[in-house]
ZAMARGU-4260 file (C-alpha; in steps of 0.2 Angstrom, whole numbers, plus 5000, padded with zeros to 4 digits):
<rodrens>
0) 5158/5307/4677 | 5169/5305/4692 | 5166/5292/4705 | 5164/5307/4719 | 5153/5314/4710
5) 5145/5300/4706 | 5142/5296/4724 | 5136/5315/4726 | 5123/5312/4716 | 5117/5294/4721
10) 5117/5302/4738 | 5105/5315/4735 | 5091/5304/4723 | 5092/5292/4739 | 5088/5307/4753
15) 5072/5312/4740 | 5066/5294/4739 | 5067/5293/4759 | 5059/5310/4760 | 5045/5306/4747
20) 5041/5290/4756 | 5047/5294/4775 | 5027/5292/4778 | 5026/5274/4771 | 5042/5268/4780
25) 5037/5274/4797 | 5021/5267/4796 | 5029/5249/4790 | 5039/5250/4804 | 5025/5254/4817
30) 5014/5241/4807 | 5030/5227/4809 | 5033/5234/4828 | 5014/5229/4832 | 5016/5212/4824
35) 5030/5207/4834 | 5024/5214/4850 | 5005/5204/4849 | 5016/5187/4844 | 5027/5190/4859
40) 5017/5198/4871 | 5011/5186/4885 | 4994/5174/4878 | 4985/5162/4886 | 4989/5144/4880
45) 4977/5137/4866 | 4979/5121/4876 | 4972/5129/4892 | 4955/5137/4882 | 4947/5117/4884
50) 4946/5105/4898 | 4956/5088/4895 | 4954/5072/4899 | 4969/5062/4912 | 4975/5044/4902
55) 4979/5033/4917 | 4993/5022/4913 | 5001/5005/4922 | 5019/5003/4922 | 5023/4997/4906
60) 5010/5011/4897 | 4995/5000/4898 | 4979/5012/4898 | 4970/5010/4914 | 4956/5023/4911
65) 4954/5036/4900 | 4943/5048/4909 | 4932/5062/4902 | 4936/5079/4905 | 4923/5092/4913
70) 4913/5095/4899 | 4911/5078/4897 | 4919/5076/4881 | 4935/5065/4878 | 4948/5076/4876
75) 4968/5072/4879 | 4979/5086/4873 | 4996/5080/4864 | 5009/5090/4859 | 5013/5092/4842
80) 5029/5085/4843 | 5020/5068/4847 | 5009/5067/4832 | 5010/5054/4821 | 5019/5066/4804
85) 5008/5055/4793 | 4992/5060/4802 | 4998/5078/4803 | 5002/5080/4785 | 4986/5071/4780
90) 4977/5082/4790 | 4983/5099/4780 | 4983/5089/4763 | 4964/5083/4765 | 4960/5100/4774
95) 4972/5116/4770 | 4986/5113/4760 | 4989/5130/4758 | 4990/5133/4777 | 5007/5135/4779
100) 5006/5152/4769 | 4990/5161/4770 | 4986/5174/4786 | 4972/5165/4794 | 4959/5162/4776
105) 4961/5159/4760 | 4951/5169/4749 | 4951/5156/4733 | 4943/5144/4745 | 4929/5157/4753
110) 4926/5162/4735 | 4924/5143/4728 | 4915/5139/4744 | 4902/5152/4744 | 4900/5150/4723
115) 4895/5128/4726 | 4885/5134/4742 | 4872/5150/4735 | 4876/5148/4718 | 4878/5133/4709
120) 4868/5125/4724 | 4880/5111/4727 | 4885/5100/4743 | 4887/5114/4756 | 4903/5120/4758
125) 4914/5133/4769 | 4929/5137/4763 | 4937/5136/4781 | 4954/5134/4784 | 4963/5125/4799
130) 4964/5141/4809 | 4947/5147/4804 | 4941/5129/4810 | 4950/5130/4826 | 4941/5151/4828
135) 4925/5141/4827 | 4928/5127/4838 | 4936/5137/4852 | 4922/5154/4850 | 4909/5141/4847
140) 4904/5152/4832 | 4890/5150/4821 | 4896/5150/4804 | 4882/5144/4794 | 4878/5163/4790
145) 4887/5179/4781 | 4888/5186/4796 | 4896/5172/4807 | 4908/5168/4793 | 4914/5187/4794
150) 4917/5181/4812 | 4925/5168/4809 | 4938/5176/4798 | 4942/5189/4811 | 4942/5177/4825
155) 4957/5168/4813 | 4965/5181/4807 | 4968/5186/4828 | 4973/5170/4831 | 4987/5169/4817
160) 4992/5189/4824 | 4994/5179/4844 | 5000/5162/4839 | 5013/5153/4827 | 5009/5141/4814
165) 5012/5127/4825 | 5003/5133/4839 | 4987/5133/4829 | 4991/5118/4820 | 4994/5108/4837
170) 4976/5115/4844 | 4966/5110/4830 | 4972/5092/4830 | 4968/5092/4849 | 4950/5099/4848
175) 4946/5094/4830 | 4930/5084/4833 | 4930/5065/4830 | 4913/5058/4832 | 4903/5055/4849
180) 4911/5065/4862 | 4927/5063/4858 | 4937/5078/4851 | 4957/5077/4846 | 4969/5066/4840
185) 4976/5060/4859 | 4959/5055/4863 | 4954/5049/4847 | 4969/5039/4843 | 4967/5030/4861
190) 4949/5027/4860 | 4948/5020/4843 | 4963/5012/4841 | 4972/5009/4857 | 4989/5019/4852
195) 4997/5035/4855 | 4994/5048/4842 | 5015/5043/4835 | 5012/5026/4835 | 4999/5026/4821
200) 5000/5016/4804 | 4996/5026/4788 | 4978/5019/4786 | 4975/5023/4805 | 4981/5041/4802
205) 4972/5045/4787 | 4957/5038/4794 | 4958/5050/4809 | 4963/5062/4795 | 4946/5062/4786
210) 4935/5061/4801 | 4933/5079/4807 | 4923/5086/4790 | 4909/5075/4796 | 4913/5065/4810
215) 4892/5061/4813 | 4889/5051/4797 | 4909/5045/4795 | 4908/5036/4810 | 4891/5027/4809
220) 4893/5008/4811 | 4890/4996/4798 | 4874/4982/4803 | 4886/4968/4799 | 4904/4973/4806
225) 4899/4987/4821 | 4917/4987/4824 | 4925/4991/4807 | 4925/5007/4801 | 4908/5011/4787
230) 4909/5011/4770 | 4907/5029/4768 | 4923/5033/4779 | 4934/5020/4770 | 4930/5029/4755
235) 4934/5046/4761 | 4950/5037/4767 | 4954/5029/4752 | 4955/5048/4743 | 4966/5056/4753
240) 4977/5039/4750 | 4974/5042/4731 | 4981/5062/4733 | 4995/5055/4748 | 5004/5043/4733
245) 5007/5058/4723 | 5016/5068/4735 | 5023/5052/4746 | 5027/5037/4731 | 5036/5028/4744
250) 5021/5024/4752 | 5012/5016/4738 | 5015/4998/4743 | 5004/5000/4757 | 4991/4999/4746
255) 4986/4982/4750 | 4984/4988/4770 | 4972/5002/4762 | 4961/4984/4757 | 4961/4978/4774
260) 4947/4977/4786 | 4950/4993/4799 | 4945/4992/4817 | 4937/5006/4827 | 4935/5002/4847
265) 4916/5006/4852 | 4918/5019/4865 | 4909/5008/4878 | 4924/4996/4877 | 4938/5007/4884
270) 4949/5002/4901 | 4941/5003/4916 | 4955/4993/4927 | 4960/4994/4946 | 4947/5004/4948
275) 4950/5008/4966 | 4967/5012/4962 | 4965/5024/4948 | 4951/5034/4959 | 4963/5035/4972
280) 4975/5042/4961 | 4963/5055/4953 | 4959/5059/4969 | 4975/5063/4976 | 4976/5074/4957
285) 4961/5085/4960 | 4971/5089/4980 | 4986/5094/4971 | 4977/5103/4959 | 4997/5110/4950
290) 4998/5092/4943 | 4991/5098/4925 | 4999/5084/4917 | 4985/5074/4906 | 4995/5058/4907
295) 4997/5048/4923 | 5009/5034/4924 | 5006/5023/4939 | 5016/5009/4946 | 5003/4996/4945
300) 5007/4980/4934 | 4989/4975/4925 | 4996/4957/4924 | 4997/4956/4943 | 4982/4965/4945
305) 4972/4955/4934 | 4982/4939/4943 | 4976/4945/4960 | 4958/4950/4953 | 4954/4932/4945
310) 4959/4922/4964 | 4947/4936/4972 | 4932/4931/4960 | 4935/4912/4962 | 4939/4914/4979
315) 4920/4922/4982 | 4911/4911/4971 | 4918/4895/4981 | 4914/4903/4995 | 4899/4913/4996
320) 4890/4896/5006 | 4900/4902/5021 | 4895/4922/5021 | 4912/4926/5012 | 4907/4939/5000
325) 4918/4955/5000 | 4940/4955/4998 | 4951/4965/4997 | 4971/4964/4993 | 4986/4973/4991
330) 5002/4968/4982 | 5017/4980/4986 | 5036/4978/4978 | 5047/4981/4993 | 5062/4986/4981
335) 5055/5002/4976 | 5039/5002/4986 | 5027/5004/4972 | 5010/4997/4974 | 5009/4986/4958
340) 4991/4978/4962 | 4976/4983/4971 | 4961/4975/4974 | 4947/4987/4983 | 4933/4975/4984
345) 4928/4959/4976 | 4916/4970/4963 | 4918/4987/4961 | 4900/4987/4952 | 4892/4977/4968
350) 4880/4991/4976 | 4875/4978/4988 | 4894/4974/4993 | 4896/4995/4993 | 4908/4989/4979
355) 4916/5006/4974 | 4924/5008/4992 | 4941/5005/4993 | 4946/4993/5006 | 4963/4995/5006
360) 4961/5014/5013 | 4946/5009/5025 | 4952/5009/5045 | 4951/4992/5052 | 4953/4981/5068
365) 4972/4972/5061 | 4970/4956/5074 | 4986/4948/5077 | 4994/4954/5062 | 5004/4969/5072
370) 5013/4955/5085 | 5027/4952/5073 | 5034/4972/5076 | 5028/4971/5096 | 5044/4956/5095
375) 5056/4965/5085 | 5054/4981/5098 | 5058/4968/5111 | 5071/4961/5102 | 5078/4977/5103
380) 5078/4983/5117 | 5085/4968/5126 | 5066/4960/5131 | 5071/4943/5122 | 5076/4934/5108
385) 5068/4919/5098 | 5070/4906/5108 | 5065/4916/5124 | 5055/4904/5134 | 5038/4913/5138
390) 5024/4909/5148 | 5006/4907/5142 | 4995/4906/5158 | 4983/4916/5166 | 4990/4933/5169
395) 4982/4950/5174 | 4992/4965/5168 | 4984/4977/5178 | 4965/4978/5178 | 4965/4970/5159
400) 4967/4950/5159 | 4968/4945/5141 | 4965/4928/5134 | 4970/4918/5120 | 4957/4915/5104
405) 4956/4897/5107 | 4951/4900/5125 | 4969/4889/5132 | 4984/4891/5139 | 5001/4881/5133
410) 5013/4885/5146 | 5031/4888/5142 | 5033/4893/5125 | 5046/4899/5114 | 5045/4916/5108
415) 5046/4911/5088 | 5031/4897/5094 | 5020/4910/5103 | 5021/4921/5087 | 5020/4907/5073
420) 5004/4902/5085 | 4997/4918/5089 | 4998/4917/5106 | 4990/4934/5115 | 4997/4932/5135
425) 5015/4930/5128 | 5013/4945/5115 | 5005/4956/5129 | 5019/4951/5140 | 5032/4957/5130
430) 5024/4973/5124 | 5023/4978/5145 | 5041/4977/5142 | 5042/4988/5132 | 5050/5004/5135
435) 5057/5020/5124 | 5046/5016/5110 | 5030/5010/5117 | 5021/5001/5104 | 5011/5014/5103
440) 5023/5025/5097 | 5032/5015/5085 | 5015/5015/5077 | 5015/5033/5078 | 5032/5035/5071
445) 5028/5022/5057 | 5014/5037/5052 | 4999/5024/5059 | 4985/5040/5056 | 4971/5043/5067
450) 4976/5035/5083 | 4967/5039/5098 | 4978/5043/5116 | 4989/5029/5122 | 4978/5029/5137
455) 4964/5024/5127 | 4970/5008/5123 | 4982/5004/5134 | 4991/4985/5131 | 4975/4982/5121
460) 4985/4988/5106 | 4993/4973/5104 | 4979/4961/5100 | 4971/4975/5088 | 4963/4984/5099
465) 4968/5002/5088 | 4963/5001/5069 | 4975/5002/5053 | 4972/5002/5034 | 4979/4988/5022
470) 4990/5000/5014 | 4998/5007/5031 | 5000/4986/5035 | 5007/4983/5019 | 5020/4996/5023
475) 5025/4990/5042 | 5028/4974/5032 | 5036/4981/5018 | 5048/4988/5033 | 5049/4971/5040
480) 5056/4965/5022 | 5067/4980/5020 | 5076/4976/5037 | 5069/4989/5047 | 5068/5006/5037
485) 5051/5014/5034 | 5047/5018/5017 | 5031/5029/5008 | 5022/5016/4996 | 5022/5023/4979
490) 5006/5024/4966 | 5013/5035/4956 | 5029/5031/4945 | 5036/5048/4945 | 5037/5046/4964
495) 5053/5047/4971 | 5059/5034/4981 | 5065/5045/4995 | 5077/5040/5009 | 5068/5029/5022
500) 5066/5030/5041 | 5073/5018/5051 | 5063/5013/5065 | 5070/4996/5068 | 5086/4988/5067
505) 5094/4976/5055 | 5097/4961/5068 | 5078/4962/5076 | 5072/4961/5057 | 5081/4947/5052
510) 5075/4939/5067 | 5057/4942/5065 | 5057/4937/5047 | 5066/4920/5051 | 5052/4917/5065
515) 5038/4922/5051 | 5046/4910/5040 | 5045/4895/5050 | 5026/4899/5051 | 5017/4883/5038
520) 5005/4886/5026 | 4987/4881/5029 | 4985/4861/5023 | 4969/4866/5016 | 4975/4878/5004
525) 4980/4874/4985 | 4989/4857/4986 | 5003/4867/4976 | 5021/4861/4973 | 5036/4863/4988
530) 5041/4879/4992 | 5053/4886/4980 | 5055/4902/4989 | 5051/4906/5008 | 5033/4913/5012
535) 5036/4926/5029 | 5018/4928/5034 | 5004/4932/5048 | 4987/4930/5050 | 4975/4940/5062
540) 4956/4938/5069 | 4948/4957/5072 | 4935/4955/5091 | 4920/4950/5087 | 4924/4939/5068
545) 4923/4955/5060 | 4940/4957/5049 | 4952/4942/5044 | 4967/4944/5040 | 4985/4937/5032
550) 5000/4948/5027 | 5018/4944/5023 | 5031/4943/5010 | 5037/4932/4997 | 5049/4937/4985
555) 5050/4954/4980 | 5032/4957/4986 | 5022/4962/5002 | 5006/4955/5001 | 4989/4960/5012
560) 4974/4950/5010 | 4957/4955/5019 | 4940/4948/5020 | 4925/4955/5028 | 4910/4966/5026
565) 4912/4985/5023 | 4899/4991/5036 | 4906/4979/5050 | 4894/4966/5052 | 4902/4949/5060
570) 4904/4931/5052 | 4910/4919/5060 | 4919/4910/5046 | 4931/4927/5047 | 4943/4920/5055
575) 4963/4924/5048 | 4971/4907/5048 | 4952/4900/5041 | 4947/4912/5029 | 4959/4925/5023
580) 4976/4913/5024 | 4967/4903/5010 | 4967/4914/4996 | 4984/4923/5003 | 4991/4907/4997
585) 4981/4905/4983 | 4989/4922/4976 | 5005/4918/4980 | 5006/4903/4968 | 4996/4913/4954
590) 5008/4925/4955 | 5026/4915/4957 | 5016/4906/4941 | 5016/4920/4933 | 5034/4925/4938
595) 5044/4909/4934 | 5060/4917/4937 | 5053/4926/4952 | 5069/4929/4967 | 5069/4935/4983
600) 5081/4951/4985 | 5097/4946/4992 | 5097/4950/5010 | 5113/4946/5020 | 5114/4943/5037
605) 5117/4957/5049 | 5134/4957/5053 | 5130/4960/5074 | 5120/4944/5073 | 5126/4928/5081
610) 5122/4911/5084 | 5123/4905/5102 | 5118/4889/5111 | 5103/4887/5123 | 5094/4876/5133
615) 5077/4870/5123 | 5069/4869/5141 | 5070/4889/5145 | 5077/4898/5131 | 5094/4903/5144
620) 5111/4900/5143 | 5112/4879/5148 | 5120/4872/5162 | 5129/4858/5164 | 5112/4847/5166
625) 5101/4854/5153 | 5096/4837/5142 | 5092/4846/5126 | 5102/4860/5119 | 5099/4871/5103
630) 5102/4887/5094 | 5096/4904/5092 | 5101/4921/5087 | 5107/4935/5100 | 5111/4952/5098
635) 5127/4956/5109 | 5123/4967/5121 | 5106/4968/5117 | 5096/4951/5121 | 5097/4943/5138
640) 5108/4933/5143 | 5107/4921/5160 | 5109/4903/5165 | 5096/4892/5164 | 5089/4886/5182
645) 5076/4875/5175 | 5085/4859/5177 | 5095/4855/5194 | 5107/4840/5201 | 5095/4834/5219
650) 5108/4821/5230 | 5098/4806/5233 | 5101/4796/5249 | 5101/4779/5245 | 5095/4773/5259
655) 5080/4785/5263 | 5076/4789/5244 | 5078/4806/5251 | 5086/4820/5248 | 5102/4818/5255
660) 5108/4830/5268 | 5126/4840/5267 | 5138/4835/5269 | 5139/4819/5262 | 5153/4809/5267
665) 5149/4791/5271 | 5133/4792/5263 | 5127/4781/5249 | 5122/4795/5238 | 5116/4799/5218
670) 5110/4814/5208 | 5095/4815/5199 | 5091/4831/5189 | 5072/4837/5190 | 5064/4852/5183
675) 5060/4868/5194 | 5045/4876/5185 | 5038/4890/5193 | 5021/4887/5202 | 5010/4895/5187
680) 5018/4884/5177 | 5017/4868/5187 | 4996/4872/5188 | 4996/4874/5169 | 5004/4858/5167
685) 4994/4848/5177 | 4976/4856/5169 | 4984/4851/5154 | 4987/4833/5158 | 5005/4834/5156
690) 5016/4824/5169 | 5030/4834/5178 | 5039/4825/5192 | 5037/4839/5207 | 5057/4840/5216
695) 5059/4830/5231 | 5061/4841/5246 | 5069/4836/5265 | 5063/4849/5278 | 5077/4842/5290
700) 5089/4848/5280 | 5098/4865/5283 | 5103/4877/5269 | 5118/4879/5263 | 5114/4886/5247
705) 5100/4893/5237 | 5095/4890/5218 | 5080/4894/5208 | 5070/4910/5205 | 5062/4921/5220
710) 5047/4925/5220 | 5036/4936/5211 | 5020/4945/5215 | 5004/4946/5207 | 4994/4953/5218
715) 4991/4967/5224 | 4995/4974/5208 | 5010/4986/5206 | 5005/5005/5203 | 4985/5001/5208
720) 4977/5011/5222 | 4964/4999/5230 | 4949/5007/5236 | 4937/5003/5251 | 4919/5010/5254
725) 4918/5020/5270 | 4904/5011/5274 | 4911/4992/5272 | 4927/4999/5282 | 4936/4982/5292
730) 4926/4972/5279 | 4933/4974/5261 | 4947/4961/5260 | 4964/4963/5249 | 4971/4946/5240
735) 4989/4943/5240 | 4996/4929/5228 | 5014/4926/5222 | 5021/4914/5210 | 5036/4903/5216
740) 5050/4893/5210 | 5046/4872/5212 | 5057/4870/5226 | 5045/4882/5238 | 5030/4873/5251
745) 5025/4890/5259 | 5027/4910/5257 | 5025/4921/5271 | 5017/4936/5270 | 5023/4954/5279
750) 5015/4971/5279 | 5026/4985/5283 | 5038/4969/5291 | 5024/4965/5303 | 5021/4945/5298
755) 4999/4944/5294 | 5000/4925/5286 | 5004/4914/5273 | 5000/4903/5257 | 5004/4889/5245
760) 5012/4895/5231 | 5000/4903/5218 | 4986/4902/5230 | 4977/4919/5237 | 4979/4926/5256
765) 4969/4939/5260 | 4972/4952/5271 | 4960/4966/5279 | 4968/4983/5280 | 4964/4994/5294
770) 4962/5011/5288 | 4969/5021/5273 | 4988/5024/5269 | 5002/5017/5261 | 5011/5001/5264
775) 5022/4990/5257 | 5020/4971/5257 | 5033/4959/5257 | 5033/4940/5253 | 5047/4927/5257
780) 5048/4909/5255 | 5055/4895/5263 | 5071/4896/5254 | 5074/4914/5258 | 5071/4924/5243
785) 5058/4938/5244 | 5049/4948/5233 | 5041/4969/5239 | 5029/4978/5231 | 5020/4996/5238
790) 5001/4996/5241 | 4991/5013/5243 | 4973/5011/5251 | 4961/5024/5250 | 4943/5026/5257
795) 4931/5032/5247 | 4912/5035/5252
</rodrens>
């Protein structure tokens, strides 16, 4: 036959077999169509059918808490990929080894199940395969009739027409149930075993394997060991093994692990560390409710933490004779801002302590622990700079006359002493200085929540009269140690860092810090070794005993320590420097301990920073007769910068022991140099008991010259209105007080340039106003320097 022919003929016996069995082939086709489109179309994730549990982590994958999901079952779903392949492989092996191939059941194993179950009367048995398990678990099906087996088969066979292989597989081994409440090989292989479900040795994983056919009576402890897994499940273990050597011989020299005592962790001895820490965490998961992630690194450290929790329980237990019952801390790495210890209370369990708040979140009075930025805003803006000579002595700012905590006054102090001392009238001082930012508003800026108006507190601020939590301190000192750039703090290690805001500058930082650091440590503290690495702190004192507090850096780390009582009640042992410096200090040392090789980030020197001679006395630029010189740092263009007029040259008649009169030609003459402090001073000086020798005046003498400060008044005081009943009007008196350089006897008083009297420098006149209206008064002392100052006076009825 020819090939044409041939061809012909094939041709034509092929078009009858596609007519004869067109039918058969459309319907294959449509049948095939409806496959693919139910695997393809659109389902909802096995893994989304269950609740899961959230695995909290530390930073170097340390479980912190494995929580239980809403059903209150332990459940942590794991991807596939994750498994251990020993403990996937001895799942299908022990359970359906024919799973890979069969479309949801297998009918050999239905037949043999229902044959030992009705006929022969064996053990019970189901025939199920994975996928039919996985229908019943996720339809909660009851299976244990015809009927619900006839379920069950369909309920399988739709979930091998919507899923993979895979898919199922990876949903049985995360709801497979393994004893208790705890369901899945995440949460199983956690709880039991304290690993990750591919971190499993071959005796763990077949255990785990062999659980789910009867996790009630596998897992039932032994009387002797509670801990090691029962006979019964070794055995069951030991099987599988049996069956894994024939298809795995490489493994059979782990048969002497197969002999060893296996370990199973009771449920009531899982994680439950930095409580307060991994609430807030949870927490801040259930607002942003599109974090699904079942795993949650965070960036604490448990070896810090458990440092920091160890000094909080000795700590109170030495301590409880003095009402010291309740801490809190907070440990901060300023490199990447991630909180890597938190203490919330000293006892989470303490119901009486109202342990489970956390304290590190709770808004409270910071004392003196904000001065440290009210400085560096001076710093600047051009207020001062460390060795700024301020005055701690009575002063009214307005209607709101501060005092110190001790209740005295030292006079002339530099401005590194008044903060290492925690001086209030200096730190007040300088924050009325303040301009554009107020304090106020650099707390604002630095995201201080839940301020009240400025006007509310007015220069009160400054001394704590507005509230903070420990974790917005820790982050203004965090700022401090990053030279002045604001960062977030970070509990979660998938954070980003973020680009900082700067809200102060590199020079008034560096400045702060090196004040902070020449603050000493308590003597009463630890008895440790010398300072290997500088320790930049504070302490504070809230009104009333109520909060103490310490705070600084070391190192790496920002640490806040508080000590108080949650519902506000006073003590008077809480005091900063008494009660919370101790145990500041106390950590400190635990932790460098722990950290041999703990250094501090290198930080160099701002390059706008300089060094520049003083004079000790006032902190200004010396003159020629300043006795005792020094250094600080200066900003150029920023800090002040003046002359001292503290120490002058007096000419001495001989003769008289005078001053000597110009000019001085044929005299016998000498200098002497005395101090010219200003009147406040001088009274400080003497109610201290401190000698000053006052400068020697001649009133015969005429002027030729004038040095010193003019001077300044302190009443009435600039910007009030003073007010006068209607009733009382030619009665109600106003006083008038100025400060004065030592050279002055007398100041004269003027009121709109009509002379009404005078005073001694520091001392009151008083001075009765005739009726309403606005004036201006005017002081001048004998040298010839004057001060001004508008006064308005209304009458009110």
């Amino acid at each position: 036959m020819k090939l044409p022919a041939l061809i012909i003929r094939c041709s034509r016996a092929f078009a009858r077999w596609i007519v004869r069995w067109q039918n058969w082939l459309v319907g294959a086709a449509l049948m095939g169509v409806v496959l693919v489109g139910l695997r393809v179309w659109p389902h909802r994730p096995l893994g989304s059918w269950l609740p899961s549990s959230t695995a909290v982590y530390d930073v170097r994958g340390r479980l912190l808490r494995l929580t239980l999901a809403s059903d209150q079952r332990y459940r942590l779903w794991v991807p596939l990929k994750d498994v251990s392949p020993s403990l996937v492989d001895g799942v299908l092996l022990h359970e359906d080894r024919w799973y890979r191939w069969h479309p949801g059941f297998n009918p050999y194993g239905l037949m043999r199940g229902a044959w030992v179950t009705y006929v022969s009367h064996g053990n019970r048995q189901g025939g199920s395969t994975v996928t039919m398990q996985l229908a019943r678990l996720l339809w909660r099906l009851n299976t244990r009739t015809p009927m619900g087996k006839l379920q069950q088969i369909a309920r399988a066979v739709q979930l091998e027409l919507f899923y993979s292989k895979d898919q199922i597989l990876e949903a049985y081994l995360n709801f497979a149930p393994y004893g208790r409440n705890v369901e899945g090989v995440g949460a199983a292989s956690l709880a039991y075993f304290d690993k990750p479900a591919d971190a499993l040795s071959l005796p763990e994983a077949l255990t785990l394997a062999v659980i789910p056919q009867d996790p009630s009576r596998r897992l039932q402890a032994g009387a002797d060991a509670p801990d090691v897994i029962s006979r019964q499940l070794s055995t069951s273990r030991n099987r599988l093994y049996a069956k894994w050597k024939t298809l795995h011989t490489a493994d059979a020299g782990l048969q002497p692990l197969f002999a060893l005592p296996l370990r199973l962790r009771p449920l009531s001895k899982l994680p439950f560390e930095a409580p307060h820490a991994v609430d807030q965490v949870l927490a801040q998961r259930k607002v942003l409710s599109a974090d699904t992630d079942s795993r949650v690194t965070t960036t604490l450290d448990l070896d810090l933490q458990h440092a920091l929790e160890r000094q909080v329980d000795r700590y109170v237990e030495r301590n409880s004779g003095r009402g010291i019952r309740n801490v809190a801390a907070l440990l901060v790495d300023t490199r990447d801002m991630g909180v890597k210890a938190l203490v919330g209370s000293a006892d989470y369990a303490n119901a009486d302590i109202q342990g489970q708040v956390n304290g590190t979140l709770a808004k409270r009075s910071p004392g003196s622990t904000l001065k440290p930025f009210i400085y560096a805003l001076g710093f600047d803006q051009g207020v001062l700079h460390p060795q700024t000579v301020l005055r701690d002595v009575p002063t009214a700012f307005g209607p709101y006359a501060p005092e110190n905590f001790d209740g005295h006054f030292l006079g002339p102090v530099t401005a590194t002493e008044a903060l290492v001392r925690s001086r209030n009238i200096p730190a007040v001082w300088v924050a009325s200085q303040l301009q554009q930012p107020s304090f106020y508003q650099f707390l604002r800026d630095a995201g201080i929540s839940r301020l009240a108006s400025e006007k509310h507190y007015g220069l009160a601020l400054v001394l704590g009269g507005g509230e903070v939590t420990m974790q917005e301190l820790a982050g203004l000192y965090a700022m401090l140690a990053n030279r002045g750039e604001l960062r977030p703090l970070r509990l979660l290690a998938g954070d980003t860092h973020g680009n900082g805001t700067r809200l102060l500058s590199e020079e008034a930082t560096f400045m702060v810090m090196d004040m902070l650091r020449q603050n000493p440590r308590p003597d009463e503290t630890t008895g440790a070794q010398p300072e290997r690495l500088p320790v930049y702190w504070k302490t504070g004192t809230s009104w009333g005993f109520r909060d103490a507090w310490t705070a600084g850096s070391f190192g790496p780390y920002v640490l806040v320590v508080w000590v108080g009582n949650f519902d506000g009640s006073s003590n008077p042992a809480f005091v900063g420097v008494d009660a919370a410096a101790p145990l500041f200090f106390q950590m400190v040392d635990a932790l460098r301990a722990a950290q041999p090789q703990m250094t501090e980030p290198v930080r160099h020197m701002p390059a706008h920073l300089r060094r520049v001679e003083i004079c000790l006395a006032s902190g200004d630029l010396p003159n020629q007769w300043c006795p005792q010189r020094g250094m600080t740092w200066f900003i150029p263009g920023k800090s002040p910068i003046r002359v001292s007029q503290v120490h002058r040259p007096v000419v001495m008649d001989d003769d008289t022991g005078k001053p000597a009169c110009p000019p001085y030609a044929g005299k016998r003459t000498h200098v002497e140099v005395y101090e010219f402090w200003p009147s406040e001073l001088q009274r400080v000086f003497v109610q201290a008991g401190i000698p000053r020798r006052t400068p020697p005046r001649n009133d015969t003498c005429v002027l030729t010259g004038v040095d010193g400060e003019p001077p300044s008044i302190t009443s009435p005081l600039r910007g009030s209105i003073y007010a006068m009943r209607l009733k009382s009007t030619g009665q109600d008196r106003i006083a008038f007080s100025a400060n004065a350089d030592a050279s002055v006897r007398e100041m004269y008083w003027f009121v709109n340039d009509a002379y009404v009297g005078r005073s001694a420098p520091g001392e009151s006149m008083f001075w009765l106003p005739a009726s309403a209206g606005n004036y201006e008064v005017r002081v001048v002392d004998d040298r010839g320097r004057s001060d001004i100052r508008p006064l308005g006076v209304n009458v009110v009825d």
